[in-house]
Structure formats: structure tokens, C-alpha cells
N, C-alpha and C positions, 0 to 999 in steps of 0.2 A: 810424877804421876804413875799410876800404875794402869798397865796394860795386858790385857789378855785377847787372845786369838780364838781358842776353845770355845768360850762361851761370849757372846757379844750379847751384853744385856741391854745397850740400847737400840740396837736390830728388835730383840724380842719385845721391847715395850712398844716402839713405835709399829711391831707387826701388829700388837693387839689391840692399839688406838686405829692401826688399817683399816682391821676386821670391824668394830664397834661402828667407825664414822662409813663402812660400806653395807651394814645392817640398818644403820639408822636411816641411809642414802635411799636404801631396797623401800625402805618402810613407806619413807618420804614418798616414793612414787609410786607405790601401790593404792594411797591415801589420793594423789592428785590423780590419778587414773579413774579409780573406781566411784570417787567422790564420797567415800565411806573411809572414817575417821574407825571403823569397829569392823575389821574385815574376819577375824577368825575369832573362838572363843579365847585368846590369850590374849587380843590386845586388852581385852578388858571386860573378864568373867562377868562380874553382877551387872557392867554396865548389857553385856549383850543379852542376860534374861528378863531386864526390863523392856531392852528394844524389842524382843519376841513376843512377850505376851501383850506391846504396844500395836504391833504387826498383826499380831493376829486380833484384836479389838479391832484395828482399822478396817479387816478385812472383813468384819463379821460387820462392821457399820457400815460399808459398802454395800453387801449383800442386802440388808435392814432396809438400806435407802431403797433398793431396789424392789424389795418387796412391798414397801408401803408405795410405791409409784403404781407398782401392779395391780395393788388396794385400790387405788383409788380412780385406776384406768372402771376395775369391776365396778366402782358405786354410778359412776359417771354415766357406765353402761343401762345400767338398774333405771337409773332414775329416767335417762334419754327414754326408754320406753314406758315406762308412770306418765313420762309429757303426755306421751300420744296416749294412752289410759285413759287422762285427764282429758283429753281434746275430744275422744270418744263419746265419755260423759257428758257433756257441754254441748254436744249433738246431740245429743240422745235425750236432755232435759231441755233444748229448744222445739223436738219433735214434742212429746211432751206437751210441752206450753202449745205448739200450735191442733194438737190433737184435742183438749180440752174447751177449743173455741168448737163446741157442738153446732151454736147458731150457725154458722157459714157451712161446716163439714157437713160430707153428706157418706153412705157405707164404704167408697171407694175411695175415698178420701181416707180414710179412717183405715182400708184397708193397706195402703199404700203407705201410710204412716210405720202401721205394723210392721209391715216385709221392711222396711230400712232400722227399724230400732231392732229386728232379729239379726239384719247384718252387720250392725253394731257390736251388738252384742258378741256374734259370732267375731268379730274382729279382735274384742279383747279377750277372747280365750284364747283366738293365735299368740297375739303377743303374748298371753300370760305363760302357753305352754311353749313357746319358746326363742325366747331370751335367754342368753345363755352365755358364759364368757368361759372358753373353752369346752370342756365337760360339763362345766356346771350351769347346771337350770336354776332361773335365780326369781322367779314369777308365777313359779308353778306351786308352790308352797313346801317344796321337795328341801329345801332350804330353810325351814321353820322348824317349829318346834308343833309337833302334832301331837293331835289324843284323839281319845273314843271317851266316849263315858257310858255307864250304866245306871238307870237309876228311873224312875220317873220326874220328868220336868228337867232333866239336867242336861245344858248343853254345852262342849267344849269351844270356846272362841277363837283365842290365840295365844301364843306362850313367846317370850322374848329370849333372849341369849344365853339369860339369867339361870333358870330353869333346868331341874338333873332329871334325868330319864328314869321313869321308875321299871318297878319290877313287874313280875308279870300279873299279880295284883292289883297292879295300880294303885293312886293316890285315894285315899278316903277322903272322902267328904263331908262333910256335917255342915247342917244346917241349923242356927239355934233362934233367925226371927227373920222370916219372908217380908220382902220388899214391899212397898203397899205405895198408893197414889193420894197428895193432897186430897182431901174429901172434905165438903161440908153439905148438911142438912140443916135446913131450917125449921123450927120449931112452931112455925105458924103455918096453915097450909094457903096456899094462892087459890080464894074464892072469887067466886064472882061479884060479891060487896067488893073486895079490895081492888078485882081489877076495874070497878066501876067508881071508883074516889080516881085513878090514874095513878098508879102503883108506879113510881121511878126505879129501876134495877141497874145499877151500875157496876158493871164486870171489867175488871185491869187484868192481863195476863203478858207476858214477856215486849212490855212497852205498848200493848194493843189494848182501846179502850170500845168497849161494846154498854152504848146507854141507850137501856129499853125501857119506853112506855108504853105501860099496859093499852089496848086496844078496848076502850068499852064499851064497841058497842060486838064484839067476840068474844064466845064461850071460853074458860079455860083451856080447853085439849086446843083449840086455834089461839091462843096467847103460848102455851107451852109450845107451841109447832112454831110461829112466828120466833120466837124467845134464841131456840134454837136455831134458825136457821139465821141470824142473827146474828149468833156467836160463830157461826160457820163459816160467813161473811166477812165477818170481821177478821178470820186469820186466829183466832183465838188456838190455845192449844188446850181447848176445855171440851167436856160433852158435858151436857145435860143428859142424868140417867133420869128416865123416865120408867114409869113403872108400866105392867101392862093393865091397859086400860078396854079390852074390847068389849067386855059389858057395860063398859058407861056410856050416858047418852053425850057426855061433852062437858056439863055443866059439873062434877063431879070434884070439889075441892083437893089439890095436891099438894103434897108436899114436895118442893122444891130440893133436887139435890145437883152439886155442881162438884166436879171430879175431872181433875188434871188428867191428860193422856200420859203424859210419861211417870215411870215409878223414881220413889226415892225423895230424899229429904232435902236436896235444892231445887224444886222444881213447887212455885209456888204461885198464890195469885188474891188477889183484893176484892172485896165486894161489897155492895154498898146498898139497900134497900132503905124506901119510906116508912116500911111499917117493920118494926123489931119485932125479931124473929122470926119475916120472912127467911130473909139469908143471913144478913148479918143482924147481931143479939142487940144492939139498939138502934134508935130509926135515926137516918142519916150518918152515922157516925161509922167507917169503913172496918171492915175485920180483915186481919192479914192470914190468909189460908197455907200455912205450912207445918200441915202434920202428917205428911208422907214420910217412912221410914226407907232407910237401904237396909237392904240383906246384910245378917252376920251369920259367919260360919267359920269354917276352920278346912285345910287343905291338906292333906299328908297330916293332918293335927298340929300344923303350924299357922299362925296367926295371921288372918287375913282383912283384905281392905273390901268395905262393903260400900259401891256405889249405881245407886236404883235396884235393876235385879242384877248385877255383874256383881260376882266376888273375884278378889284379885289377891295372888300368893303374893306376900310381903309387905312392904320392903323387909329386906334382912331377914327375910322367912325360913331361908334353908335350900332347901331340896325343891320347895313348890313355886319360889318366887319367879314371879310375873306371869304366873298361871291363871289364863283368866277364863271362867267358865260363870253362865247365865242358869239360874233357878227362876223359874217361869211361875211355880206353886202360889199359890195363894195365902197359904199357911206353911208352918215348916214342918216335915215330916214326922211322922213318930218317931220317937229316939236320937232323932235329930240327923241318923243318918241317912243322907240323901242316895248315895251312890259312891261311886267310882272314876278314877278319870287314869289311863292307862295312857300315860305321854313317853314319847321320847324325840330325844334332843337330837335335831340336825343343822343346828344353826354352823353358817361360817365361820371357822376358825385362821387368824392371821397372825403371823410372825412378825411382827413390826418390828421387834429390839434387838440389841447383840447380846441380851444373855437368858437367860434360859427359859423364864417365867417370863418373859416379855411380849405377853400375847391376849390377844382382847378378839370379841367376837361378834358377831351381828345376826340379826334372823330377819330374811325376808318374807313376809308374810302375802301369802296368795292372792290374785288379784283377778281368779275367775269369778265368772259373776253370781256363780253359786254360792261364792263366801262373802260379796260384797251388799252391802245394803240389808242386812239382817237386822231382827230384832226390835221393828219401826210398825209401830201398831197403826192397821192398815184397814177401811169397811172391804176392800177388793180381794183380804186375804195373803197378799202378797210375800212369801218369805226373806223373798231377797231381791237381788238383782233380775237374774234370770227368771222369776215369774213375770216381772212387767209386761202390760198390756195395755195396747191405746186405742182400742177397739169402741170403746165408749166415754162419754168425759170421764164420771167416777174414776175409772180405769184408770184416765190419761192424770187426774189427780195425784189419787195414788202412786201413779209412777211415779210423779215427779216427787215425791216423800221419798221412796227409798234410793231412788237417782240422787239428789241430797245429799242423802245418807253415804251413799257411795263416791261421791266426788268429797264429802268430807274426809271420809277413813283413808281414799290414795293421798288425796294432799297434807293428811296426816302422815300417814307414811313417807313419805317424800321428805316433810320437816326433818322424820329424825331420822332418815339417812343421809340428808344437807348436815343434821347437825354432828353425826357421825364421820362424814368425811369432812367438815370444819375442824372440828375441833378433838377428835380423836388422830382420821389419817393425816391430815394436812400439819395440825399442828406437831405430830408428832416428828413430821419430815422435817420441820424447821428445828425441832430438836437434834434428830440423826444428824441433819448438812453441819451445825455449829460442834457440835461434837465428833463427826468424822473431820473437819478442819480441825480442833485444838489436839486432838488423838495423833492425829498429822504431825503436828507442830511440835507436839510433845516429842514423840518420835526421831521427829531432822534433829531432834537439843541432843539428844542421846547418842543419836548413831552419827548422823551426814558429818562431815567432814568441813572445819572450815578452811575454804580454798587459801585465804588470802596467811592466814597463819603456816596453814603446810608450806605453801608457795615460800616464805620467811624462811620456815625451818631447812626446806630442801635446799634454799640457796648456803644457809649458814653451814649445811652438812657437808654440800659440794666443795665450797672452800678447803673445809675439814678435811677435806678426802684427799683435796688435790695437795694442799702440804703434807697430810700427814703420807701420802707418797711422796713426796719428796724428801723429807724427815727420813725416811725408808733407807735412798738409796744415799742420803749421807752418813747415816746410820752402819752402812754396808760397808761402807767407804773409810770408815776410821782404820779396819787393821789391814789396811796397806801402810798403812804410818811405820810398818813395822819393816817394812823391805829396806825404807831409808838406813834403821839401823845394820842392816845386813850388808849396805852395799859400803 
């Protein structure tokens, strides 16, 4: 065999299987220490730019979840004071109902009705003006989408989420065919012969049936007074327009006309006369009275939704949608332009998602009483909430209409902020948690370490280490073989 001293080449290999199996040893228990299989960028380049841009998704759906929890702490908030809004109203239209009982009431009565439905009142303009979750006032309408308008007959209502703020201009409006109400005349007039045969009048309106027999031994003007006050009775949602009559002595033939209270083209009703062409065009056989129109117009000059006197931006309008503004007119303006409506957008905006466009928004609309209970055609005058008055039955009537009215629009409201934290925040949180979990999981495949594998490998490296030191010092140990020859 051949032997050399100089250079010991199995010393050198077994030093470099030393070093290899005490790098590999290092590795092994930096892996079961830190519980990461990906500790620096060189255990494993592209594996570590997935685990990062995984890290940071995880960290942006953490955040996500956290913000839609905050979303939905705000609706919670909203809506807890709409309750008590709503419990307001519900007071306020049992005051109301007991104020209308005139036969029992007496001035003090009546008066003390008043000073409680003012302190009502005065209640929901607290909450309305403040409610607030943090900085933000969410009842004041500081939170919606506002406007002004210009124009005659033009009024702004409310604007949704939807809705771009215009310039200083504002939104044009045009108007090309004003809203108008069921109406029917009859072509025969109610004389005294007819109400002296006993004339059967049968009026249908929203499920409510009013059937009047003519009275023969009363003049006409006392058959049209009875007639109407009949239908007023009955809950109808009709007047009888009557003409003026103060030069006549009573006995004076009229033609009969019957006209829905609310405008627009669902709002409709039945009528049935003995003699054709009273009301309806043959005798006994009913005519269905539905030839009210809604409003059509145009918004910013995008194409809008016409229902009664309300025109409404869109859907899919642009710039105007869910803009909704009331034309009161009779007719529609010359040229069609009505006005202006100078809006901008302050509805809430939220960050529900981890990436970038992932954000949706809501508008709370005002819940002073000045805004609520509008536009409900009223003998008291009444514009809104805040005129109510129970001072007299009429009065307490009337309240109880635009009270209605107003316990309608919060519990509408209410709906679609229920349906906004159902099915917008809520469900999108079940979205976030399932996908901050799989983001998770994706992540541990990539980076974590598996224990029981390293634990394998470090014990096979240990071995490794402890022969190939020992390999080392037999290694060392060959050129003494060489003294032998010497001695």
C-alpha cells in the first residue's frame, strides 16, 4: 500500500463530511427551535416570497375582520336608537288616537295631550342629534347624501350611498309628464228623480267597501254631504270633489266626481252605480278606476324611476342614482325644465376587505322630525312630523296620518340597515374568518416546520456527526503507522 504523511486525504474527507453533518445538525435545530422550516431567504427563495405576500394577506384579513366587527358594532348602535325612535312614535300615535276621542275630551285635555306629543317630539330630535359612534353623528342626517334644489314645485328627499356629488351647478332636472291621481267623472248628474228611484252607490278602495243609498226624502247638496261623509267613515282613501255650489238652493243636479288621495299609477279603486253613467258607464256592472300617472323626468339627464310625485335616479343611472326628489306641479313645466338639485355625498364609507377596492358604503338618513312624515296630503295642512297638532279631533286625525307615515319611513329605515349588516357586514365576516383561517393554513404548508420530520432528521444528522468524529480521529490516526516503520 501506499502511504503518505504530507497530505492525509482521508483526514480531509472525513473533515468535510464533519463540517457538512455539523451545518446540517445547526440547521436541524434552528428548525426545531424556532418551529420554522423557512428561517432566512436561502433556505428557500420562492418558497419565502409566497410565505410574505401570504403574511401579509393574513395580516390585512385580520385587520378586515376587525373592521367589519367595528361596522357592525356602528349599525347596532344606529339601529338601538331607530328602537327608541320607533317607541317615540308609537306614543305619540296612541296620544293621537286618544286626542281624536273629542266626545270625552274637554280644552285641558287636549292641552295636555299637546305638551306630551311636543316632548316627544322634542325627544327624537335628541336622539336624532346625537347618536354617534365615536366622532360620527349617524341620525342627524350629517351622514346622508344632502341637496337643495331650485326650481318651483321641486323638493329634495333623500339620496342613498349610490349617489356622486355634483358641481356647483348642480343636477338638472326635467320634467316631461307630472304625476296626477285616479280620477273619475260621471256622465249623468245625481238629480233629485234619481235620488228619489234610491240610487245604490258602491265605492271599493284599498280592501274598504263604502255602499251608499241615496236618502229620498234629501235634497242633493244633503245626499253629496252624507255621500262624503260616508266615505270618510269608511277609512276610504277617496274625496269626493265637489264643485262650489253657494248659489244654489240644494236641489241643483251635480255631477258626481270621485278622486284618489295619493298620486300615481298603483293607487286605484272600484265603483259601482244603478244608473249608468252616474259613476260607473253601465248600471250595476263595476268600473276599475286606474288612470293616475307617475312622474317622468330625467336627473343630471340620466334616466329616471317615476313613482306617484317622487322621481328616483336609476338604477344604473350614473352620477344621480338613488336621488330622490318630489314635483308637486300639476303639469310639467315649460321646457320641461323643472330646476336644480345641488347634492353631495356624505354617506359612510367602510373597509371591509384586504385588498384595495374592497369597500362598500351606507347613508343614514335623518330622523328629525322635520324630515320625517312628509309629503301626506293632509285638511290640517300638516308638512311633516314636526307640525303635528292635537289640539282638536281633525288635528289629532291628521296627526295620526303623517305619524303613520313616519313610523313607516324609521321602520323602513331600520329594514335596510338590518339588511345591510345581514347580509353585507355580517356575511362578509364569515367570508373574512373562512378565509383568514385557509390564508393561515396556506401559510403553516409553506413556512411552519414539521416537528416530527426535523426531529427524524436531527436524530439521523446526530449519528452522522458523532461517527463522522470519530471517522476524524481514526482518520488522524493512520500516519502513526509510520513510526512502526521507523522503529
Amino acid at each position: 500500500m501506499t502511504i503518505r504523511i504530507n497530505t492525509n486525504a482521508s483526514a480531509l474527507n472525513t473533515h468535510r463530511n464533519v463540517v457538512n453533518n455539523s451545518r446540517a445538525q445547526a440547521k436541524n435545530l434552528e428548525k426545531l427551535s424556532s418551529g420554522l422550516k423557512i428561517n432566512r431567504a436561502a433556505d428557500a427563495p420562492a418558497a419565502l416570497n409566497a410565505s410574505e405576500q401570504l403574511r401579509a394577506q393574513t395580516a390585512s384579513l385580520k385587520q378586515a375582520i376587525d373592521n367589519t366587527e367595528m361596522s357592525v358594532s356602528l349599525m347596532q348602535t344606529a339601529e338601538a336608537a331607530l328602537d327608541e325612535v320607533s317607541r317615540a312614535l308609537i306614543s305619540a300615535r296612541q296620544l293621537a288616537v286618544h286626542a281624536a276621542n273629542t266626545g270625552t275630551n274637554d280644552e285641558f285635555m287636549h292641552t295636555a295631550d299637546q305638551q306630551e306629543i311636543e316632548s316627544i317630539l322634542s325627544e327624537i330630535n335628541t336622539i336624532a342629534a346625537n347618536t354617534q359612534y365615536g366622532k360620527n353623528f349617524l341620525l342627524d342626517g350629517s351622514r346622508a347624501g344632502n341637496g337643495i334644489t331650485t326650481g318651483k314645485n321641486i323638493e329634495f328627499l333623500d339620496a342613498d350611498h349610490r349617489a356622486t356629488s355634483s358641481g356647483a351647478g348642480g343636477h338638472k332636472i326635467t320634467i316631461s309628464q307630472a304625476s296626477t291621481r285616479s280620477e273619475v267623472t260621471g256622465t249623468v248628474a245625481l238629480s233629485q228623480q234619481v235620488i228619489e228611484q234610491g240610487e245604490q252607490i258602491t265605492i271599493t278602495e284599498g280592501g274598504r267597501t263604502v255602499n251608499f243609498k241615496s236618502i229620498t226624502n234629501a235634497n242633493v247638496e244633503q245626499n253629496m254631504n252624507e255621500l262624503a261623509l260616508a266615505i270618510e267613515e269608511a277609512g276610504l282613501n277617496l274625496e269626493l270633489v265637489r264643485p262650489d255650489t253657494g248659489g244654489s238652493d240644494g236641489f241643483t243636479p251635480q255631477l258626481l266626481t270621485l278622486r284618489h288621495k295619493n298620486y300615481g299609477s298603483e293607487h286605484s279603486f272600484q265603483v259601482t252605480t244603478n244608473t249608468a253613467g252616474l259613476i260607473s258607464n253601465q248600471s250595476d256592472v263595476p268600473d276599475w278606476i286606474q288612470n293616475g300617472v307617475d312622474v317622468k323626468g330625467e336627473i343630471a339627464g340620466e334616466e329616471s324611476t317615476g313613482r306617484g310625485q317622487v322621481l328616483t335616479g336609476g338604477p344604473g343611472a350614473g352620477v344621480a342614482e338613488g336621488i330622490r326628489i318630489r314635483y308637486n306641479g300639476e303639469k310639467a313645466p315649460e321646457g320641461q325644465t323643472a330646476g336644480t338639485v345641488t347634492f353631495m355625498q356624505n354617506s359612510l364609507e367602510f373597509h371591509i376587505g384586504h385588498n384595495i377596492n374592497h369597500r362598500t358604503k351606507v347613508s343614514f338618513n335623518s330622523v328629525k322630525v322635520a324630515t320625517l312624515g312628509t309629503g301626506m296630503q293632509n285638511d290640517s295642512g300638516f308638512s311633516s312630523l314636526a307640525d303635528i297638532n292635537l289640539m282638536d279631533g281633525q288635528k289629532a286625525m291628521d296627526s295620526m296620518t303623517v305619524i303613520d307615515r313616519a313610523i313607516e319611513e324609521v321602520a323602513a329605515t331600520r329594514g335596510r340597515m338590518g339588511a345591510f349588516q345581514k347580509n353585507t357586514l355580517e356575511s362578509n365576516l364569515n367570508f373574512l374568518r373562512i378565509a383568514h383561517e385557509n390564508t393561515l393554513s396556506s401559510e403553516s404548508v409553506v413556512r411552519d416546520a414539521d416537528m416530527a420530520t426535523e426531529m427524524a432528521n436531527f436524530t439521523r444528522n446526530q449519528i452522522l456527526m458523532e461517527s463522522s468524529v470519530a471517522m476524524l480521529a481514526q482518520a488522524n490516526a493512520q500516519p502513526l503507522a509510520m513510526l512502526k516503520l521507523l522503529q
